[in-house]
SEMARKOL-318022 format. One record per residue (C-alpha): residue number from 1; residue in three letters; z, y, x. Coordinates in pm, 1 decimal. Layout:
<recs>
+--------+-------+----------+----------+----------+
| tormar | semar |       pz |       py |       px |
+--------+-------+----------+----------+----------+
|    NUM |   ALA |        Z |        Y |        X |
...
+--------+-------+----------+----------+----------+
</recs>
This chain:
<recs>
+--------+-------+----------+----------+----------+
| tormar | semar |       pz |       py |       px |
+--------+-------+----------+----------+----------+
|      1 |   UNK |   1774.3 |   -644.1 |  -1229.5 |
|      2 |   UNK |   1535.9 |   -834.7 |  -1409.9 |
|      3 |   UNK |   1305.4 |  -1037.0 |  -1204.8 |
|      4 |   UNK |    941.7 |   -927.8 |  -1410.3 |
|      5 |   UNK |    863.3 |   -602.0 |  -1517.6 |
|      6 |   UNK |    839.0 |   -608.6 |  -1951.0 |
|      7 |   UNK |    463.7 |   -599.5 |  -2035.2 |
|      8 |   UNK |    367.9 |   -332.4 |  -2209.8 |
|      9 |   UNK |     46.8 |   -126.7 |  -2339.8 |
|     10 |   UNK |     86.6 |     98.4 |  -2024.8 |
|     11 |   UNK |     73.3 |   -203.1 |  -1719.9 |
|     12 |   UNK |    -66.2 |   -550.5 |  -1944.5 |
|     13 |   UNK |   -376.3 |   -661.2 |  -1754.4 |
|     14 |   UNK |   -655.0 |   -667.0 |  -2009.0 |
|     15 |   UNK |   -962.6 |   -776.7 |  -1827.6 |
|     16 |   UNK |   -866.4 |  -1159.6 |  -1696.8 |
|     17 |   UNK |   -549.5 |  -1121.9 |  -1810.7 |
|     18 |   UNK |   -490.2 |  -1436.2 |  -1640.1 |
|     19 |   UNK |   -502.7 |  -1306.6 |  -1319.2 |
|     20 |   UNK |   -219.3 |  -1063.6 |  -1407.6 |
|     21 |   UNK |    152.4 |  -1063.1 |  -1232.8 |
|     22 |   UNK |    429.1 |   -890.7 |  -1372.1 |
|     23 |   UNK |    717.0 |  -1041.5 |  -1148.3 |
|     24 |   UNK |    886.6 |   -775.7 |   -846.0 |
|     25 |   UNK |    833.2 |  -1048.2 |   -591.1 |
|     26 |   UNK |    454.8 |  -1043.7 |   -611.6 |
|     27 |   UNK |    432.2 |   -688.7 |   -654.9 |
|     28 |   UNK |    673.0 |   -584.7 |   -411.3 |
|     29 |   UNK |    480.9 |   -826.9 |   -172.7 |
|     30 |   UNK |    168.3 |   -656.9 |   -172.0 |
|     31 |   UNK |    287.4 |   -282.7 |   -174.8 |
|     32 |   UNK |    487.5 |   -400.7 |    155.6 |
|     33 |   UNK |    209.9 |   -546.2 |    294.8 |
|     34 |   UNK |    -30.7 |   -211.5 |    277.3 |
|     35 |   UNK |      9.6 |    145.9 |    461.3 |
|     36 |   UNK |   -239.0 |    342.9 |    234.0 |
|     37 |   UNK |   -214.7 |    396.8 |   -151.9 |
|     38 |   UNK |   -411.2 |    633.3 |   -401.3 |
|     39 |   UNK |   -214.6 |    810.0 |   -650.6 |
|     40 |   UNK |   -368.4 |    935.4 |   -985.3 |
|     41 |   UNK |   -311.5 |   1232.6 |  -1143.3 |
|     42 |   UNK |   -388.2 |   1477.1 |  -1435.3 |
|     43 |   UNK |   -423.9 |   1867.5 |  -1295.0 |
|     44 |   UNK |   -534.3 |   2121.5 |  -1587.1 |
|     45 |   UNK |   -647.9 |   1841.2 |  -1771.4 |
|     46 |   UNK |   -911.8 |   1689.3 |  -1485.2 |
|     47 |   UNK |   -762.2 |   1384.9 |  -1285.8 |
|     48 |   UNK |   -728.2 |   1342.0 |   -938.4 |
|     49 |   UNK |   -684.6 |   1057.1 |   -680.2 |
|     50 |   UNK |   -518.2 |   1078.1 |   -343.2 |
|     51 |   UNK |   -521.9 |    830.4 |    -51.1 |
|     52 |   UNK |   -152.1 |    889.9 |    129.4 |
|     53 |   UNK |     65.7 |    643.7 |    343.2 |
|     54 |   UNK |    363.0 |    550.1 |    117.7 |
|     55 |   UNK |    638.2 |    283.6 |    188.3 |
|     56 |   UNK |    903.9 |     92.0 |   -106.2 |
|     57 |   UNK |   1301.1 |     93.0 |    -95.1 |
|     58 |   UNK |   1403.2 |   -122.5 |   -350.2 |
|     59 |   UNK |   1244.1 |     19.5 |   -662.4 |
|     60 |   UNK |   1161.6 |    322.5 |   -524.4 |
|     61 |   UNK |    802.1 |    438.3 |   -343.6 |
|     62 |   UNK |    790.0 |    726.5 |   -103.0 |
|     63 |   UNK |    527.6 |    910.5 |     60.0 |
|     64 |   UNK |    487.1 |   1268.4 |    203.0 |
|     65 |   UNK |    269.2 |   1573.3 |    228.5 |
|     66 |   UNK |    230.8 |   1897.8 |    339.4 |
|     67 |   UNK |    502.5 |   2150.5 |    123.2 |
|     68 |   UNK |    193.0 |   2397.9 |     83.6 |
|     69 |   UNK |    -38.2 |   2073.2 |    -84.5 |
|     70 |   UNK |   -143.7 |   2141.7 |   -442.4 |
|     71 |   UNK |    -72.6 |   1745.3 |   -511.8 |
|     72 |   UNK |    276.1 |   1785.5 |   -380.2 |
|     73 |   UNK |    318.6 |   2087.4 |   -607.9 |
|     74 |   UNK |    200.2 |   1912.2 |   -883.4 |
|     75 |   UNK |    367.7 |   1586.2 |   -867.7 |
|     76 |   UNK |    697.8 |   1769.5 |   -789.1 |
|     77 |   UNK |    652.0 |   1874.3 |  -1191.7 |
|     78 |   UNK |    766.3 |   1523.8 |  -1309.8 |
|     79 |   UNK |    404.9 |   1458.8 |  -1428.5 |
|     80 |   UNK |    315.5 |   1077.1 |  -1556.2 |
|     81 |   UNK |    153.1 |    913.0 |  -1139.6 |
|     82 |   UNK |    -39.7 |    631.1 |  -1074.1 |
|     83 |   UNK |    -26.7 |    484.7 |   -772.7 |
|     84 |   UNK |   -225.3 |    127.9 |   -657.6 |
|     85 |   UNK |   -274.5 |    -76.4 |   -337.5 |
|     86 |   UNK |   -576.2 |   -284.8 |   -318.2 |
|     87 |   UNK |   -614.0 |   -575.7 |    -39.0 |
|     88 |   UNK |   -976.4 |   -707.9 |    -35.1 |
|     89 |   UNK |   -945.2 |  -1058.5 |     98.8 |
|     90 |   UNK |  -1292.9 |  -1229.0 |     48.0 |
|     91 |   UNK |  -1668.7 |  -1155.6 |    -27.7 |
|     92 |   UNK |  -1769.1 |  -1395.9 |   -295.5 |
|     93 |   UNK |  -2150.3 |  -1482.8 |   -341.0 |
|     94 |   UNK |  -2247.7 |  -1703.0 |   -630.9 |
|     95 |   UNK |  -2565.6 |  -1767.4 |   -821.7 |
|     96 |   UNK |  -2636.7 |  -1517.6 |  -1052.0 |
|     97 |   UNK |  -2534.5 |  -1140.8 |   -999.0 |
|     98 |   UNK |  -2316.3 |  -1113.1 |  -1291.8 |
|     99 |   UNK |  -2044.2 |  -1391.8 |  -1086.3 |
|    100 |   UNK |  -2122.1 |  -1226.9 |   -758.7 |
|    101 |   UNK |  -1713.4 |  -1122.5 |   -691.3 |
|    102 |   UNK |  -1432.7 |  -1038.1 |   -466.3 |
|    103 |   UNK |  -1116.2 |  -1172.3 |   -373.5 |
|    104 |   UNK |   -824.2 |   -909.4 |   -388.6 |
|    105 |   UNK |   -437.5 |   -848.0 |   -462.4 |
|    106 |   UNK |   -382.2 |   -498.9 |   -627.2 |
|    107 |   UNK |    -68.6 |   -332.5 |   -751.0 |
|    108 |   UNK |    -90.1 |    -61.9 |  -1014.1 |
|    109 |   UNK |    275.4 |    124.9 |  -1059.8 |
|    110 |   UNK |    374.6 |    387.6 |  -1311.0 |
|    111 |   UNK |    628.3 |    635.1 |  -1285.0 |
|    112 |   UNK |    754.3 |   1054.3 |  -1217.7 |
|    113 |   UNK |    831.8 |   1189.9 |   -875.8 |
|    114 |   UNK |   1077.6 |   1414.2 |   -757.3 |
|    115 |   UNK |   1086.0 |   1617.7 |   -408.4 |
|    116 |   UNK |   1345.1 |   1511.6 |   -180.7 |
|    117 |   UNK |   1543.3 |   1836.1 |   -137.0 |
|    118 |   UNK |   1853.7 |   1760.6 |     69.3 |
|    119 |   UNK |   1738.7 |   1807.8 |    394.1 |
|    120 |   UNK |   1944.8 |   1548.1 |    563.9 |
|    121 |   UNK |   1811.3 |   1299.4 |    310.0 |
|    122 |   UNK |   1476.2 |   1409.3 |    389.2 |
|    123 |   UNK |   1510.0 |   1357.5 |    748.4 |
|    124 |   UNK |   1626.5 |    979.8 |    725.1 |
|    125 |   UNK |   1323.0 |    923.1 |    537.1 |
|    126 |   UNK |   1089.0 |   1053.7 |    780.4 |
|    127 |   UNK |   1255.8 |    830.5 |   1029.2 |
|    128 |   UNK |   1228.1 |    531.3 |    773.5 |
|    129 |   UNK |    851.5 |    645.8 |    689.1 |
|    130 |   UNK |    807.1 |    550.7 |   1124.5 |
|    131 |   UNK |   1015.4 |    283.8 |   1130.5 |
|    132 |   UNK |    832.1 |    138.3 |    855.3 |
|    133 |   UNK |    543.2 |     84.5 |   1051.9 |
|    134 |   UNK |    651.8 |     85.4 |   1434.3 |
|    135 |   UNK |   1025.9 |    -91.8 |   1350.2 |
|    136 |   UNK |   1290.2 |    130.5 |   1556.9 |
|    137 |   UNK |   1058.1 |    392.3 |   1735.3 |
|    138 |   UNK |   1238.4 |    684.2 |   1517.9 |
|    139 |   UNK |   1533.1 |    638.2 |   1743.5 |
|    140 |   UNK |   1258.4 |    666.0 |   2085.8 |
|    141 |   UNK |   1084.3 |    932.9 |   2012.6 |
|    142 |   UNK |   1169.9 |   1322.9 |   1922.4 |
|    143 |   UNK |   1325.9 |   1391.7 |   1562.1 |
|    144 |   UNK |   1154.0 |   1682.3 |   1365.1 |
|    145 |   UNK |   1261.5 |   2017.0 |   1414.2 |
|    146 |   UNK |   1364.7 |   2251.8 |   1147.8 |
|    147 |   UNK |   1022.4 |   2428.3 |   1107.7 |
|    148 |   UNK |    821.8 |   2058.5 |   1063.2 |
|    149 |   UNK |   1079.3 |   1956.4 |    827.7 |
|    150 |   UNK |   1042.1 |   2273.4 |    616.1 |
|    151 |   UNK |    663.2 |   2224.7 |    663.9 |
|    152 |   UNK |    685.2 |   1846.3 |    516.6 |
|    153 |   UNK |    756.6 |   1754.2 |    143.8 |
|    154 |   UNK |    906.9 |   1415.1 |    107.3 |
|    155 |   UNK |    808.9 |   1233.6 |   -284.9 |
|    156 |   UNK |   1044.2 |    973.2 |   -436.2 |
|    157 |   UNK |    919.6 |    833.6 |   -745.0 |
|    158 |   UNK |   1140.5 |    498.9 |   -924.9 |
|    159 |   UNK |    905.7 |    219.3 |  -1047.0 |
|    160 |   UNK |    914.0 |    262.6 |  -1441.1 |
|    161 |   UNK |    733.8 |     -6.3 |  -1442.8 |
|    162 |   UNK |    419.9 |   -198.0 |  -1276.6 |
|    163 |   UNK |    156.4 |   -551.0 |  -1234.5 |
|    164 |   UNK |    -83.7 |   -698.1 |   -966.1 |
|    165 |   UNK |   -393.4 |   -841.4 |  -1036.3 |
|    166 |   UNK |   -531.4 |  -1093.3 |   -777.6 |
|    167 |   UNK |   -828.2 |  -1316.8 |   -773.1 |
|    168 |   UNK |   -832.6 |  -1613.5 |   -476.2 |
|    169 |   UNK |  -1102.2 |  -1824.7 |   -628.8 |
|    170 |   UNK |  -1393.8 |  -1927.8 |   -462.2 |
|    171 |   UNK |  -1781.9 |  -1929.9 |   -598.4 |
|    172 |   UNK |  -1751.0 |  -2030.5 |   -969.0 |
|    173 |   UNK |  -2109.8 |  -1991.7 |  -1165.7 |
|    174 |   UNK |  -2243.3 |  -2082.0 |  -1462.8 |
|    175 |   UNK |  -2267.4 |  -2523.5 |  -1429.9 |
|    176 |   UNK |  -2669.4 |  -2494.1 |  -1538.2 |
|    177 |   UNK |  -2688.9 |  -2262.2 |  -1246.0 |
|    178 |   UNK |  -2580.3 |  -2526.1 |   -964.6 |
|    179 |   UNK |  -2865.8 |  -2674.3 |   -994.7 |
|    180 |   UNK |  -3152.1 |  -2460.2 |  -1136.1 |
|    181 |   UNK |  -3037.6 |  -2129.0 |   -878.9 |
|    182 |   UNK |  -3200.6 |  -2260.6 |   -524.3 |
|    183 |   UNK |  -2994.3 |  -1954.5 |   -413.7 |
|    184 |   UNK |  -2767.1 |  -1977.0 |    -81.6 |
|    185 |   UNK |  -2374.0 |  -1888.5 |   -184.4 |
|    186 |   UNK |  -2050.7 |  -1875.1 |     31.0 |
|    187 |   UNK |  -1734.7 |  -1698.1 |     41.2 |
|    188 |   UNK |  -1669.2 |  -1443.3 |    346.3 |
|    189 |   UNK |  -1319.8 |  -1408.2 |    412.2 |
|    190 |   UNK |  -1207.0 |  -1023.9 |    489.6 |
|    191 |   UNK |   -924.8 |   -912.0 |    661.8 |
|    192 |   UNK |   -841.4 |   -664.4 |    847.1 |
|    193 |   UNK |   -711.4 |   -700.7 |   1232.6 |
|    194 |   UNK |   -552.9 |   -508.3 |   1537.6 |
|    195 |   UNK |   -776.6 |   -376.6 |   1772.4 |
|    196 |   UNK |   -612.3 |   -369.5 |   2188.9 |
|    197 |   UNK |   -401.1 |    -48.9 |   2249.7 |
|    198 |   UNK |   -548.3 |    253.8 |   2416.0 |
|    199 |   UNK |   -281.6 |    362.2 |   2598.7 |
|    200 |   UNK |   -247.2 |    819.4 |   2586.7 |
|    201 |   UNK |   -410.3 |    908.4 |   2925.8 |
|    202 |   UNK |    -74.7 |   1086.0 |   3006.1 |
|    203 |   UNK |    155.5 |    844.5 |   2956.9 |
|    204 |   UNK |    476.2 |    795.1 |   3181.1 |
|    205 |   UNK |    485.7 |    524.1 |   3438.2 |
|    206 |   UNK |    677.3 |    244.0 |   3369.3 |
|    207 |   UNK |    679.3 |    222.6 |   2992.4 |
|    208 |   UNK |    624.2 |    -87.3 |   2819.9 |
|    209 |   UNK |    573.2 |   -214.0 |   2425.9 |
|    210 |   UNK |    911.8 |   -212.0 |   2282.2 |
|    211 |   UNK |    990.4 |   -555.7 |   2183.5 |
|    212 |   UNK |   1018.5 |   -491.2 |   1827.2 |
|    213 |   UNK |    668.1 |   -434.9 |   1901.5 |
|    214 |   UNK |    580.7 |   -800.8 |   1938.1 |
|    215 |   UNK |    386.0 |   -867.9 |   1606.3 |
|    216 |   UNK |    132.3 |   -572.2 |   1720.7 |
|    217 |   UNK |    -91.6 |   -812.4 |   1928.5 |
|    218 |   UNK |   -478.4 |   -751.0 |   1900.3 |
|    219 |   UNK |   -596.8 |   -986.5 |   1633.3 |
|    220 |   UNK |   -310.1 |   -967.9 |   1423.1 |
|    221 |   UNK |   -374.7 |   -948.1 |   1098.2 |
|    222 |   UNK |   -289.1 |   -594.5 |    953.9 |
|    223 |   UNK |   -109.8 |   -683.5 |    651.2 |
|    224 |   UNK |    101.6 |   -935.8 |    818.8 |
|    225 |   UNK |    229.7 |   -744.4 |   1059.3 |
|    226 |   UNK |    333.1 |   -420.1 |    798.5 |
|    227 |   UNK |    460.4 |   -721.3 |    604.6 |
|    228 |   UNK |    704.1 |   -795.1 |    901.8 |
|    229 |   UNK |    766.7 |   -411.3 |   1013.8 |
|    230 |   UNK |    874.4 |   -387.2 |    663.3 |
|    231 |   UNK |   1129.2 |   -706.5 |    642.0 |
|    232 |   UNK |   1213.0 |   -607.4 |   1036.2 |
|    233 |   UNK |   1340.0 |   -218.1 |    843.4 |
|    234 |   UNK |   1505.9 |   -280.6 |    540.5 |
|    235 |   UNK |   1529.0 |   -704.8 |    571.5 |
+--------+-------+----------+----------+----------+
</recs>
């Protein structure tokens, strides 16, 4: 497989095209290191956008949603999806509003979906769909029964094709302006982090984090530690 995606009319960054990435590793990189997507779509002619956990296998993305959900009945059509990731990573004050930025890493991937309809198929993903975040737990805890399976659609959709856009610069303004602009500027770096556990009031006695647990430590950053849930699933 090649290692960019071709640039075409449908993914070519256009605005700042230098900030555009068209190679899997960078891509891949930033869709494994996020939990929650949006995916655009065209119903009756007026578009939609939904927020929904997804996760990547190779070049395929995944998510899932109720079997009765209108966006599940539409996608399941083989309509033309959208789906992006968006990390904000820094607040960026400068000089003059029109430089005042952000620092980010976005994906933006094209492709069709299908349902998942074998049913045995569909339950290994919902295992992989927990395991993808908590590595292992799908063999702890209890597997779906038939009615929550029937109640769950499960979305595969194969990358067609896909770029990231990401800025990491800090305060750049206009050079008249660093010295005629008595204006204070700074960059604010954004993440976000792991709060402590509040453990369920009914827990058993004698349970403990599982030790694939180990990267959820309060502080953590978030997208590090999906980043390593992710490599700790599918390596």
């Amino acid at each position: 497989m090649p290692g960019s995606f071709p640039v075409t009319p449908v993914n070519r960054v256009r605005r700042q095209p230098d900030r555009g990435h068209y190679d899997r590793e960078t891509v891949h990189a930033i869709l494994d290191a996020a939990l929650l997507c949006h995916i655009a779509y065209v119903i009756d002619g007026r578009p939609y956008c939904t927020p929904t956990s997804f996760w990547r296998e190779g070049e395929h993305l995944y998510w899932h949603g109720s079997s009765a959900s209108r966006m599940i009945r539409a996608q399941a059509q083989g309509i033309d999806l959208c789906l992006t990731v968006t990390h904000l990573d820094a607040l960026v004050m400068a000089r003059s509003g029109f430089h005042h930025s952000v620092n980010y890493r976005a994906a933006m991937v094209f492709g069709q979906a299908r349902v998942v309809e074998d049913m045995a198929e569909k339950q290994a993903l919902l295992d992989r769909l927990i395991d993808r975040i908590y590595p292992g737990r799908s063999s702890l805890i209890r597997s779906p029964d038939a009615r929550e399976i029937r109640a769950t659609s499960v979305m595969c959709m194969e990358i067609e094709t896909a770029s990231a856009k990401i800025r990491e610069k800090h305060v750049s303004d206009d050079e008249a302006d660093y010295t005629d602009v008595p204006a204070w500027t700074a960059l604010y770096p954004v993440t976000q982090v792991l709060g402590a556990p509040s453990p369920c009031p009914r827990q058993q006695a004698g349970l403990a984090r599982p030790d694939a647990m180990a990267d959820f430590v309060p502080g953590a950053r978030l997208d590090a530690v999906l980043t390593s849930a992710y490599r700790r699933t599918f390596g």
